[in-house]
C-alpha positions in Angstrom: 144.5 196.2 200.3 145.1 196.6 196.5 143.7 195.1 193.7 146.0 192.4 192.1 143.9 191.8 188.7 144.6 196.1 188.1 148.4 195.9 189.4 150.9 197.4 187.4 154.3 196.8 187.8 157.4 199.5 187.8 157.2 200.6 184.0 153.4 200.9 184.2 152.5 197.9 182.3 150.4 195.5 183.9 152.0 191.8 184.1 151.1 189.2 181.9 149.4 186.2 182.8 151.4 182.7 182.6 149.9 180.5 180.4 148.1 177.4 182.5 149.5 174.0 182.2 146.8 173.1 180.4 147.1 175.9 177.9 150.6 174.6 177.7 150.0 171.3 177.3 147.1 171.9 174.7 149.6 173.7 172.5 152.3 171.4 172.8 150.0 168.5 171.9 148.7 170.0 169.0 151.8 170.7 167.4 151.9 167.8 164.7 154.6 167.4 162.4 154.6 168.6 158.5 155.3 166.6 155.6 156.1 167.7 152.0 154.4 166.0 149.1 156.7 163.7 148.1 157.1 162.4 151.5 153.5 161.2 151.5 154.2 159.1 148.3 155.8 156.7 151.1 153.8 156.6 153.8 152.3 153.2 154.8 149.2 155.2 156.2 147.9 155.7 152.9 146.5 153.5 150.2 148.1 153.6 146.8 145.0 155.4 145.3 144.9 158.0 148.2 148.9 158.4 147.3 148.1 159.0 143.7 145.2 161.5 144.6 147.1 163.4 146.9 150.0 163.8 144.6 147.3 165.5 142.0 145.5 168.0 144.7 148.8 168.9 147.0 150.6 171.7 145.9 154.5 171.2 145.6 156.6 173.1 148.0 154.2 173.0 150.3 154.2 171.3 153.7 150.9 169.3 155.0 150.4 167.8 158.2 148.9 164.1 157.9 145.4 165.7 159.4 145.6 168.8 156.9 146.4 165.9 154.2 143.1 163.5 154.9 140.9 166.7 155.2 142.2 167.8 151.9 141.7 164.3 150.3 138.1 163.6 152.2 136.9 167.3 150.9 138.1 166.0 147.3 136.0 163.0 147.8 132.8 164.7 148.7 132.2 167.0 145.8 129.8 166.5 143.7 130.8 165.4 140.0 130.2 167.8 137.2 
């Protein structure tokens, strides 16, 4: 009986393993979509002063998803004034 974790196939290489449905689902569900800058200026799940900050501390051109966006905008609002 051979061992089927060591089996190679024809060319020599040894299979690779299928992703699981839950690695599938994991990376399906964390795909979130981006947003440029401007396109945060009019969304209705932010306040008018988180708009305005956010417009100051995300770069143009860039593309933020809304999680990367309040991480940004929370570590802005936890440093410590000079």
């Amino acid at each position: 009986m051979a061992d089927t974790d060591n089996q190679e196939n024809e060319t020599g290489a040894t299979p690779a393993a299928a992703p699981t449905k839950k690695e599938t689902a994991t990376s399906a569900d964390s795909v979130e979509p981006r947003f440029a800058k401007e396109q945060f200026q009019e969304s209705q799940q932010f306040t008018q002063i988180e708009k305005d900050t956010l417009n100051v501390l995300l770069d143009d051109g860039q593309n933020y998803t809304i999680s990367e966006a309040r991480r940004i905008l929370a570590d802005w609002l936890k440093k410590e004034v000079e």
